[in-house]
RORO-533749 format. One record per residue (C-alpha): x, y, z. Coordinates in steps of 0.25 Angstrom, whole numbers, plus 5000, padded with zeros to 4 digits. Layout:
<rs>
+------+-------+------+
| east | north |   up |
+------+-------+------+
|    X |     Y |    Z |
...
+------+-------+------+
</rs>
This chain:
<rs>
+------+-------+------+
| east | north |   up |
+------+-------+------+
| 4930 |  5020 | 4924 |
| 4936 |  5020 | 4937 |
| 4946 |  5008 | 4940 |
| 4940 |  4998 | 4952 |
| 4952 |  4989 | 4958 |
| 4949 |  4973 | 4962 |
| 4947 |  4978 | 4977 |
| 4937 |  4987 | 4983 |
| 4938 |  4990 | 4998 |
| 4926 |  4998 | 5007 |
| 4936 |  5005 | 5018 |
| 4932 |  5017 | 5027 |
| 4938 |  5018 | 5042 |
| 4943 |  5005 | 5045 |
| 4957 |  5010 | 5037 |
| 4961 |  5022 | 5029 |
| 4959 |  5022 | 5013 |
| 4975 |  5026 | 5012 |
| 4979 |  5013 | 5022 |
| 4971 |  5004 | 5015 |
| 4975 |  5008 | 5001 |
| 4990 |  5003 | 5006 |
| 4985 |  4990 | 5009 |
| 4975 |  4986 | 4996 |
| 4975 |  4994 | 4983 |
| 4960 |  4993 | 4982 |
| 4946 |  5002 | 4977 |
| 4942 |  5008 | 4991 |
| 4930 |  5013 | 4994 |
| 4921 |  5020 | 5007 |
| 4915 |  5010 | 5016 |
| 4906 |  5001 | 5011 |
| 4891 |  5003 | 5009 |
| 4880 |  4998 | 5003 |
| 4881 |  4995 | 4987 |
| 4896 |  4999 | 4988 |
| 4899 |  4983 | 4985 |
| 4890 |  4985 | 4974 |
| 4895 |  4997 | 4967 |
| 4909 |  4990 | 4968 |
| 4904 |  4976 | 4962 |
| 4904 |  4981 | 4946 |
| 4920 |  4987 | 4947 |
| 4924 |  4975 | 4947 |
| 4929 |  4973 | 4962 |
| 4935 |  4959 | 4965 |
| 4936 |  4963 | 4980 |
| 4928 |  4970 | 4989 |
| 4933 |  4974 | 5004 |
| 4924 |  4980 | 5013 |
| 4929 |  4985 | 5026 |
| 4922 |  4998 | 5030 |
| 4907 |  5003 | 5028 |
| 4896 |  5011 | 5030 |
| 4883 |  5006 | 5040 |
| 4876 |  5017 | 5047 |
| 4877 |  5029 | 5036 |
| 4874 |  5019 | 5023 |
| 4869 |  5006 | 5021 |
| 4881 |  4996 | 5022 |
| 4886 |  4986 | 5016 |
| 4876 |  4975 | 5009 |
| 4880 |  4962 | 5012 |
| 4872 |  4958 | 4998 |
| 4882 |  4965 | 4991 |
| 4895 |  4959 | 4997 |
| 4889 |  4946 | 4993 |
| 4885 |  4951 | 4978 |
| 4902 |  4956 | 4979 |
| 4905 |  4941 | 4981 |
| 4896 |  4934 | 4972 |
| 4902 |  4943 | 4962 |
| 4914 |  4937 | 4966 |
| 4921 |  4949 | 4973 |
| 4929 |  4946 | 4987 |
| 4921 |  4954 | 4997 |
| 4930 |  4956 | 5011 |
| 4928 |  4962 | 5024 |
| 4934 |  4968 | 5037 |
| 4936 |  4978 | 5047 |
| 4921 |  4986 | 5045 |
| 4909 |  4981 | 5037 |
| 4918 |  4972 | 5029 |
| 4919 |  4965 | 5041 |
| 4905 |  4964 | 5045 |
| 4899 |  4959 | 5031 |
| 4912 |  4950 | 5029 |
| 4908 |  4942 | 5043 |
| 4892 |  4942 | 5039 |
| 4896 |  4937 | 5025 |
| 4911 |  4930 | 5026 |
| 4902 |  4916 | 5023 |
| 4898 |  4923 | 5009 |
| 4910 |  4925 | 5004 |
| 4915 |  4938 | 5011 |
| 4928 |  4940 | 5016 |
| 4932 |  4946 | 5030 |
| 4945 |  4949 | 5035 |
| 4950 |  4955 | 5050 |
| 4946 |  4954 | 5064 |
| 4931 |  4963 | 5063 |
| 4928 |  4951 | 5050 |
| 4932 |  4942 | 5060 |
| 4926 |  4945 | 5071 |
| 4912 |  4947 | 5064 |
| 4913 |  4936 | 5058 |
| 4913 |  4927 | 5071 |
| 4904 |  4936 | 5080 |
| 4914 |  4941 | 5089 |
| 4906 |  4956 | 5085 |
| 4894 |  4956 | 5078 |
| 4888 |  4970 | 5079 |
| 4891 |  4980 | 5066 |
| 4895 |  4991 | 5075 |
| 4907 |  4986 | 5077 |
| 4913 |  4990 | 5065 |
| 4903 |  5003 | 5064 |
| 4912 |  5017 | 5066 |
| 4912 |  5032 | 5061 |
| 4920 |  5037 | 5051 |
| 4922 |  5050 | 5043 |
| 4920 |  5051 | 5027 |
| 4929 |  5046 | 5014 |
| 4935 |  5061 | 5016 |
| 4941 |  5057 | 5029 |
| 4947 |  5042 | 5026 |
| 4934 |  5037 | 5034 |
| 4941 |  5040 | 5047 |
| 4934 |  5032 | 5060 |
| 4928 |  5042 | 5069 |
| 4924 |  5031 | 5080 |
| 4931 |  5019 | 5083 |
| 4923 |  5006 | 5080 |
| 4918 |  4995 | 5089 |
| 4927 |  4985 | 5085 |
| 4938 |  4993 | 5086 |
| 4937 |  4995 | 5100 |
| 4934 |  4981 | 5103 |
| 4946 |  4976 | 5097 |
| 4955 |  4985 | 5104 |
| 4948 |  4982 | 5116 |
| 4951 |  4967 | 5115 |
| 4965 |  4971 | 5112 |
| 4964 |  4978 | 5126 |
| 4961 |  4966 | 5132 |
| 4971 |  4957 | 5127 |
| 4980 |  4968 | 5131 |
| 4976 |  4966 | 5144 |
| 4970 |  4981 | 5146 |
| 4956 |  4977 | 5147 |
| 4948 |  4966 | 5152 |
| 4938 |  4959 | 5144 |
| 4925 |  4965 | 5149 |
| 4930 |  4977 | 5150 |
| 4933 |  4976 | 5135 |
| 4919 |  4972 | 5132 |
| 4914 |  4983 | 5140 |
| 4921 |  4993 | 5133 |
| 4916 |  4985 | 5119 |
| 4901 |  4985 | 5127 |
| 4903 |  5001 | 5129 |
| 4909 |  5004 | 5114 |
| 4899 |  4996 | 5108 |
| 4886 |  5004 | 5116 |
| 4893 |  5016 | 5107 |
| 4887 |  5021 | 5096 |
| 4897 |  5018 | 5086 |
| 4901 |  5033 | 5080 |
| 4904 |  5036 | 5096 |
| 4914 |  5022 | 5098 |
| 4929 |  5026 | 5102 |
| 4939 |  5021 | 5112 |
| 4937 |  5035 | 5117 |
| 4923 |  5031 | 5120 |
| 4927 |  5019 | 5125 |
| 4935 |  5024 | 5136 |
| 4924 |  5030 | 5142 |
| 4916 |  5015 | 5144 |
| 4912 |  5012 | 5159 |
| 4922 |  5002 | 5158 |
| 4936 |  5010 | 5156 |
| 4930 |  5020 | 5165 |
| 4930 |  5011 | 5176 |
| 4944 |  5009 | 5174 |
| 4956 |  5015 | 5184 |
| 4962 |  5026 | 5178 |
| 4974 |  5020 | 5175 |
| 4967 |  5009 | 5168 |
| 4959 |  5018 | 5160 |
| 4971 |  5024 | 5154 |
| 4978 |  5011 | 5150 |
| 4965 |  5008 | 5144 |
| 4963 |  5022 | 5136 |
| 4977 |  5022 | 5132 |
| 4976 |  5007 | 5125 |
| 4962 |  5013 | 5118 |
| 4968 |  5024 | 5113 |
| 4984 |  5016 | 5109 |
| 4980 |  5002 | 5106 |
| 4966 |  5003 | 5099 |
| 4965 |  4994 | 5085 |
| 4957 |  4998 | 5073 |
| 4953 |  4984 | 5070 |
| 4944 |  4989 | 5058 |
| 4957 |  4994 | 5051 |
| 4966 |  4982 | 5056 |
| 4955 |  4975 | 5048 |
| 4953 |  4984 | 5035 |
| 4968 |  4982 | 5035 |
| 4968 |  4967 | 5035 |
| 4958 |  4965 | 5023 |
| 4964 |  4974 | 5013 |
| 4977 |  4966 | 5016 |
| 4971 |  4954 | 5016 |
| 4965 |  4957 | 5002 |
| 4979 |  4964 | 4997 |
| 4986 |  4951 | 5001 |
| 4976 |  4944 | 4995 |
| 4972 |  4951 | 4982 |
| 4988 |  4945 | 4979 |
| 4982 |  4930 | 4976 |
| 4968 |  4925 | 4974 |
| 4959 |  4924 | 4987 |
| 4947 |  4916 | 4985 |
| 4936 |  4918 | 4997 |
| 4933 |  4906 | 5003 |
| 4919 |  4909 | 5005 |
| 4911 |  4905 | 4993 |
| 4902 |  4917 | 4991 |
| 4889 |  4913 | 4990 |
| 4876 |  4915 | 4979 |
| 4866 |  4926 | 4984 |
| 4851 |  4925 | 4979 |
| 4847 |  4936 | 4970 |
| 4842 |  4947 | 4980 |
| 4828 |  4951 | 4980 |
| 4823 |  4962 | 4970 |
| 4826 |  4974 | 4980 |
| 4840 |  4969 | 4983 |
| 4842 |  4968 | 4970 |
| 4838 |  4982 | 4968 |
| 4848 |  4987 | 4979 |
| 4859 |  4980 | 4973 |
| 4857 |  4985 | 4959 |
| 4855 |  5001 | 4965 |
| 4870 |  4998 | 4972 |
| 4877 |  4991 | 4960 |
| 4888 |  5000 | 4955 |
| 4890 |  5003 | 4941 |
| 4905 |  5010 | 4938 |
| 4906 |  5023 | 4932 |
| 4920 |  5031 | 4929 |
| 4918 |  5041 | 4940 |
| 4908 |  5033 | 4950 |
| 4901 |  5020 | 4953 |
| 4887 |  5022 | 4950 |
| 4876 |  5012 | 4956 |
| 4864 |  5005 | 4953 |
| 4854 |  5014 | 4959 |
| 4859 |  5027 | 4947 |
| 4857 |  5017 | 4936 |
| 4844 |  5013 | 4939 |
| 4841 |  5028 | 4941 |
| 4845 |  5030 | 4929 |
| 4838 |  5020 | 4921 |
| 4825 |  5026 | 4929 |
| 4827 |  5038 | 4920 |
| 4824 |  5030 | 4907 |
| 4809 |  5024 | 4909 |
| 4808 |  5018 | 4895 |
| 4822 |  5012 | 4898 |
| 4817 |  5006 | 4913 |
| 4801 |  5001 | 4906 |
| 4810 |  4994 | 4898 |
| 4819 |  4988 | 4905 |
| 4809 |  4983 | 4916 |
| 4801 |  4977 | 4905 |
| 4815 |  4970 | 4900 |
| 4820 |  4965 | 4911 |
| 4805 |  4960 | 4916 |
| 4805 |  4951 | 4905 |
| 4819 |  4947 | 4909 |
| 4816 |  4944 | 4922 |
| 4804 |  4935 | 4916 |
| 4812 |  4927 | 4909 |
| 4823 |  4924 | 4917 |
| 4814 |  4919 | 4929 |
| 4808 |  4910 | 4917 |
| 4823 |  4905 | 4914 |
| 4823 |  4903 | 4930 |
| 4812 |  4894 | 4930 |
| 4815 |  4886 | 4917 |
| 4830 |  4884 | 4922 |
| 4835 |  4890 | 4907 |
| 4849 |  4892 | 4906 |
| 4857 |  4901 | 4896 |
| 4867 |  4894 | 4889 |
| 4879 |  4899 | 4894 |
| 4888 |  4897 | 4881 |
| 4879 |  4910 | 4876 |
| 4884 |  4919 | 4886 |
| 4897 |  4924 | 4878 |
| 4890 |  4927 | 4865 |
| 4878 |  4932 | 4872 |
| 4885 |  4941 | 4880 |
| 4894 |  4945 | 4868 |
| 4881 |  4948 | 4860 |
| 4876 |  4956 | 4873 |
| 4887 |  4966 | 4874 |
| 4887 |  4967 | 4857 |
| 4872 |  4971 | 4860 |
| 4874 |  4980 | 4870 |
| 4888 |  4986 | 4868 |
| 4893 |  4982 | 4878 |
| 4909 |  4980 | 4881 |
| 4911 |  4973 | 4893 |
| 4922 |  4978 | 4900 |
| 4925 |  4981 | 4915 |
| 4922 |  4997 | 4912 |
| 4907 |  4991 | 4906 |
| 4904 |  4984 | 4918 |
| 4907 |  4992 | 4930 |
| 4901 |  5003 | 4923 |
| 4888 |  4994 | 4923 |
| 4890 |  4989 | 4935 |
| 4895 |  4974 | 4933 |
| 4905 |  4967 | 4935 |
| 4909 |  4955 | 4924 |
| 4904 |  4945 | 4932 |
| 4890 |  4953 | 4936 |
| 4890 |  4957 | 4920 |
| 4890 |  4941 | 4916 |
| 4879 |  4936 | 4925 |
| 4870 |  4946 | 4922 |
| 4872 |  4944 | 4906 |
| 4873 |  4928 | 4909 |
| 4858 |  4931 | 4913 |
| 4853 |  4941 | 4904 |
| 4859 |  4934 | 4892 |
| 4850 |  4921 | 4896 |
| 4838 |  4929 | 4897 |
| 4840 |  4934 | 4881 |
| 4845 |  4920 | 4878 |
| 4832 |  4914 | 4882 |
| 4823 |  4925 | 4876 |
| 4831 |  4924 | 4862 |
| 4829 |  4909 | 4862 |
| 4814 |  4910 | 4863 |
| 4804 |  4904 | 4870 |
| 4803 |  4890 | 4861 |
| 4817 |  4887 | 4864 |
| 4812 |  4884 | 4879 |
| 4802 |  4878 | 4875 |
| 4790 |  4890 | 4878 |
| 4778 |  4889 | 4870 |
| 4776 |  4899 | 4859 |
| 4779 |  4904 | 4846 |
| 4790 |  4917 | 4846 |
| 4788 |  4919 | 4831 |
| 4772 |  4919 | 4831 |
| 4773 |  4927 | 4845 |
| 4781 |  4937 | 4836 |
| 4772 |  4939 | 4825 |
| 4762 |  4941 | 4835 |
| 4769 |  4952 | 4841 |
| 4770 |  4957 | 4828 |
| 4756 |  4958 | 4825 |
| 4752 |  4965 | 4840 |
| 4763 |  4976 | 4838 |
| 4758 |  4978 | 4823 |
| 4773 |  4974 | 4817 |
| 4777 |  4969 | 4806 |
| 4787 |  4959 | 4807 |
| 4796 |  4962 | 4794 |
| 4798 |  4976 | 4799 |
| 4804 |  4971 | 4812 |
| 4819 |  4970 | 4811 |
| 4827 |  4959 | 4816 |
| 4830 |  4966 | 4828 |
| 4816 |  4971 | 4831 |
| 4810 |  4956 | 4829 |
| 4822 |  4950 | 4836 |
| 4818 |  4958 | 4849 |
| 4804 |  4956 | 4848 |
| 4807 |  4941 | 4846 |
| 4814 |  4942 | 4860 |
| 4803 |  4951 | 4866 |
| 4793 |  4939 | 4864 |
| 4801 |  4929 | 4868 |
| 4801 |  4937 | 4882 |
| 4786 |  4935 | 4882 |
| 4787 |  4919 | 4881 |
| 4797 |  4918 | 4892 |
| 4789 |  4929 | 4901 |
| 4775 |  4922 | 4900 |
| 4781 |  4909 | 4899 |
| 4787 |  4911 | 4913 |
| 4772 |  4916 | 4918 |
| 4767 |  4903 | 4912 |
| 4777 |  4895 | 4921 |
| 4776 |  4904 | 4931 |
| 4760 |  4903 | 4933 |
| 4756 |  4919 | 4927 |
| 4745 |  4920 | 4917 |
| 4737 |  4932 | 4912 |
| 4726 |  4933 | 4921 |
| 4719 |  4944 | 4927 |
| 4731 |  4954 | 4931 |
| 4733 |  4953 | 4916 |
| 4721 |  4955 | 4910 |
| 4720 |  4968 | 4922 |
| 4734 |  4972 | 4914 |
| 4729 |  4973 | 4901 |
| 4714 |  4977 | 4903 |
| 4725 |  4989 | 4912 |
| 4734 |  4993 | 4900 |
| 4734 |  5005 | 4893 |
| 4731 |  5001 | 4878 |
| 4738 |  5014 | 4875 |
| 4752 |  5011 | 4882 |
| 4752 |  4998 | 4873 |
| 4761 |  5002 | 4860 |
| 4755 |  4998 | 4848 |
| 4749 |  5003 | 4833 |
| 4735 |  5001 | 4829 |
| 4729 |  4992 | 4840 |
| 4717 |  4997 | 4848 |
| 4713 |  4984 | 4855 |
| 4722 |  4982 | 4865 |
| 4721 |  4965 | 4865 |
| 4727 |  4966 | 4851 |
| 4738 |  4975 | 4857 |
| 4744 |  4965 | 4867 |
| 4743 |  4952 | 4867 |
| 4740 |  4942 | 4880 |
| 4752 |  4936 | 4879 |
| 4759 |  4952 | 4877 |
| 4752 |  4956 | 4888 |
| 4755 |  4943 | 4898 |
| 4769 |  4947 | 4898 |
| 4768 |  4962 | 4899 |
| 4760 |  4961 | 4911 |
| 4771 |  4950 | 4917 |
| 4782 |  4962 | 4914 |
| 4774 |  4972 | 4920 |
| 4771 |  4964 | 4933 |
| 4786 |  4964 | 4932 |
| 4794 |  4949 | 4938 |
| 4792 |  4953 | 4954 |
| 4776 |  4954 | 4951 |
| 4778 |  4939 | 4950 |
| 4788 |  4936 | 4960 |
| 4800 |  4936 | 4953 |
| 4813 |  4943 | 4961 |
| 4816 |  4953 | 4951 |
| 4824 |  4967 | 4951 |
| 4820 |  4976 | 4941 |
| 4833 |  4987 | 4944 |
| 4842 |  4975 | 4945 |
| 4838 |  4969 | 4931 |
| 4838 |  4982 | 4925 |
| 4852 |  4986 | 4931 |
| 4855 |  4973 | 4926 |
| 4852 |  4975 | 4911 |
| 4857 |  4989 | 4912 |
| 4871 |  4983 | 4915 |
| 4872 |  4972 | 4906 |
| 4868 |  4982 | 4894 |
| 4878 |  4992 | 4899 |
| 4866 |  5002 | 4900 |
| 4870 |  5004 | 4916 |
| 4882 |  5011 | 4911 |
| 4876 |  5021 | 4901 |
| 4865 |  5024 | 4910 |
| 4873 |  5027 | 4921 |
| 4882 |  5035 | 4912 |
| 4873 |  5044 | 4907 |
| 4865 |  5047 | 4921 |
+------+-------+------+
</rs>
């Protein structure tokens, strides 16, 4: 398992891997792109800076992301490049920026995200600039005025003239041949060309420098950001899903994401039928708990989470979670909120009051699957125990909720194959499946965003895959 330090840092051509290296012992990687932040999350990262990234070749930087980093309780900085950009569009959220470009975002002196854009070779050749970008030059400009070599507008004009450049062709070179140093006398011109050439300022790397000073000074004492970070609303089924494809999961020899664990769940069906069924029924519930304002005591969480990890043979130390892609804080909420859900199906519905009987409801299962029930171990009836104490929660949150069998229901048995139904000597398909049976198979099959509910299947099932450790044995073995 490879061994991920406190500090990650995105760095491409605003400074050179070596220079940097000198000023903060840190985990750097390429420039930023989309899901990068993501893939970090589960190693257990405590600061993330960001100074260089991609934007024309790849998707940048997600904005979503930074702000899960920071409700994760990761400091998140910014400067020089796109750490700069996002820290100004998201500095009241609880992102930190640091140097003049942060600045200068941040109070609209520039606003456009070319001014940061440039060209620059591969990992192979240290991200070496190719082209020189805007802000550069319109720092070093400035400079030329306060040095008295150029007046304002003719600084502007050379900004206007560097800016109508496509960004790959921007350099001082180019800039000397502007209509407005062209104009100038000779001699002029060569002061001019002379200053370009002697006195220019890489303010990007000035910048780069400055944060990772900024966080080696700082990482000496505690620093707490002043902006409180802020609660996001869960994200819309398809964001959901993009998140969960971009999540990394840490292996010894690379960091593998979301996207190949669910590709290779895909490869076991009966495992995926399952599983939708599963976390359909979860889903149910937990908008049920919603709605009735149930809350799972938390004095159970310690024994139920020791009980869990007995169960699934789990040992939960730094090497299980980034190899399933969670971090210790990640790893309690989601078992906080699974936990409750078997809690409340474990108590049963008369504990809260819902109308039935779980025992009669038991023997009649018994008699519709032909069983008997002294053959059933305790482990056997114990899960069909819970299995029907699914079914009261499920329909019970349709009563509430307004759903009754009605017409789509009687369509959806008068449709089903008698022959896909798995029972013994049974011809007569009512005697087979029971209303109540077939209420809640039909809910399951509509599936929660039939009725409205904003719900994730990929997210729920990389979820259960996690917290049962299976994420790492599946991708282990694809």
């Amino acid at each position: 398992m490879e061994s991920f330090l406190p500090t990650a840092v995105f760095l491409g051509p605003s400074l050179r891997i070596d220079e940097a290296k000198k000023i903060l012992h840190a985990n750097y990687y390429p420039p930023v792109r989309r899901g990068d932040i993501y893939r970090i999350i589960p190693s257990g990262v405590e600061t993330i800076i960001l100074i260089d990234g991609v934007f024309h070749q790849e998707r940048p930087v997600w904005q979503r992301e930074i702000l899960d980093a920071i409700n994760a309780g990761i400091k998140v900085y910014g400067a020089s490049g796109v750490g700069a950009l996002r820290a100004a569009e998201l500095h009241e959220f609880g992102m930190k920026g640091c140097g003049t470009i942060f600045e200068w975002y941040r109070d609209g002196i520039i606003d456009g995200d070319d001014e940061i854009w440039l060209t620059y070779g591969d990992d192979s050749h240290n991200f070496c600039p190719i082209s020189e970008p805007l802000i550069n030059i319109r720092y070093t400009l400035l400079n030329a005025v306060k040095d008295g070599l150029l007046r304002g507008e003719q600084a502007e004009g050379l900004i206007s003239f560097a800016k109508q450049l496509y960004y790959p062709d921007r350099s001082y070179q180019q800039l000397l041949k502007s209509p407005v140093l062209q104009q100038l006398s000779p001699l002029d011109f060569a002061e001019v060309k002379t200053y370009l050439m002697t006195q220019q300022v890489d303010l990007k790397r000035l910048d780069a420098m400055q944060v990772l000073n900024w966080q080696s000074e700082s990482s000496q004492k505690q620093e707490i950001i002043s902006s409180k970070p802020q609660q996001l609303e869960l994200p819309v089924p398809e964001i959901l899903s993009k998140i969960v494809a971009m999540t990394g999961f840490i292996r010894s020899d690379r960091i593998c994401t979301g996207r190949e664990l669910l590709l290779a769940v895909k490869q076991d069906v009966n495992l995926l039928k399952q599983m939708q069924i599963t976390l359909s029924k979860h889903c149910f519930i937990q908008e049920w708990v919603q709605q009735n304002g149930i809350v799972y005591p938390e004095e159970n969480l310690e024994f139920d989470l020791a009980e869990w990890e007995k169960v699934h043979e789990i040992v939960c130390d730094i090497k299980w979670l980034q190899s399933n892609g969670l971090t210790f804080c990640s790893y309690r909420k989601l078992m906080r909120d699974r936990l409750a859900i078997d809690w409340i199906i474990n108590q049963g519905p008369e504990y809260f009051g819902i109308k039935g009987n779980l025992e009669q409801s038991i023997q009649e299962e018994l008699l519709i699957t032909n069983s008997n029930l002294s053959y059933l171990s305790q482990a056997e009836l114990t899960a069909l125990r819970y299995k029907i104490s699914q079914r009261y929660f499920i329909l019970e949150w349709a009563t509430q909720n307004n759903i009754f069998p009605d017409r789509q229901l009687k369509n959806y048995l008068e449709n089903k194959d008698p022959e896909s139904i798995s029972a013994n000597s049974f011809n007569d398909f009512n005697k087979i499946i029971s209303p109540t049976i077939a209420f809640e198979e039909w809910i399951i099959n509509q599936g929660p965003n039939y009725f409205g509910i904003s719900w994730s299947f990929s997210n729920a099932l990389c979820q259960e895959l996690q917290i049962t450790g299976k994420a790492a044995h599946l991708l282990e073995n694809n």
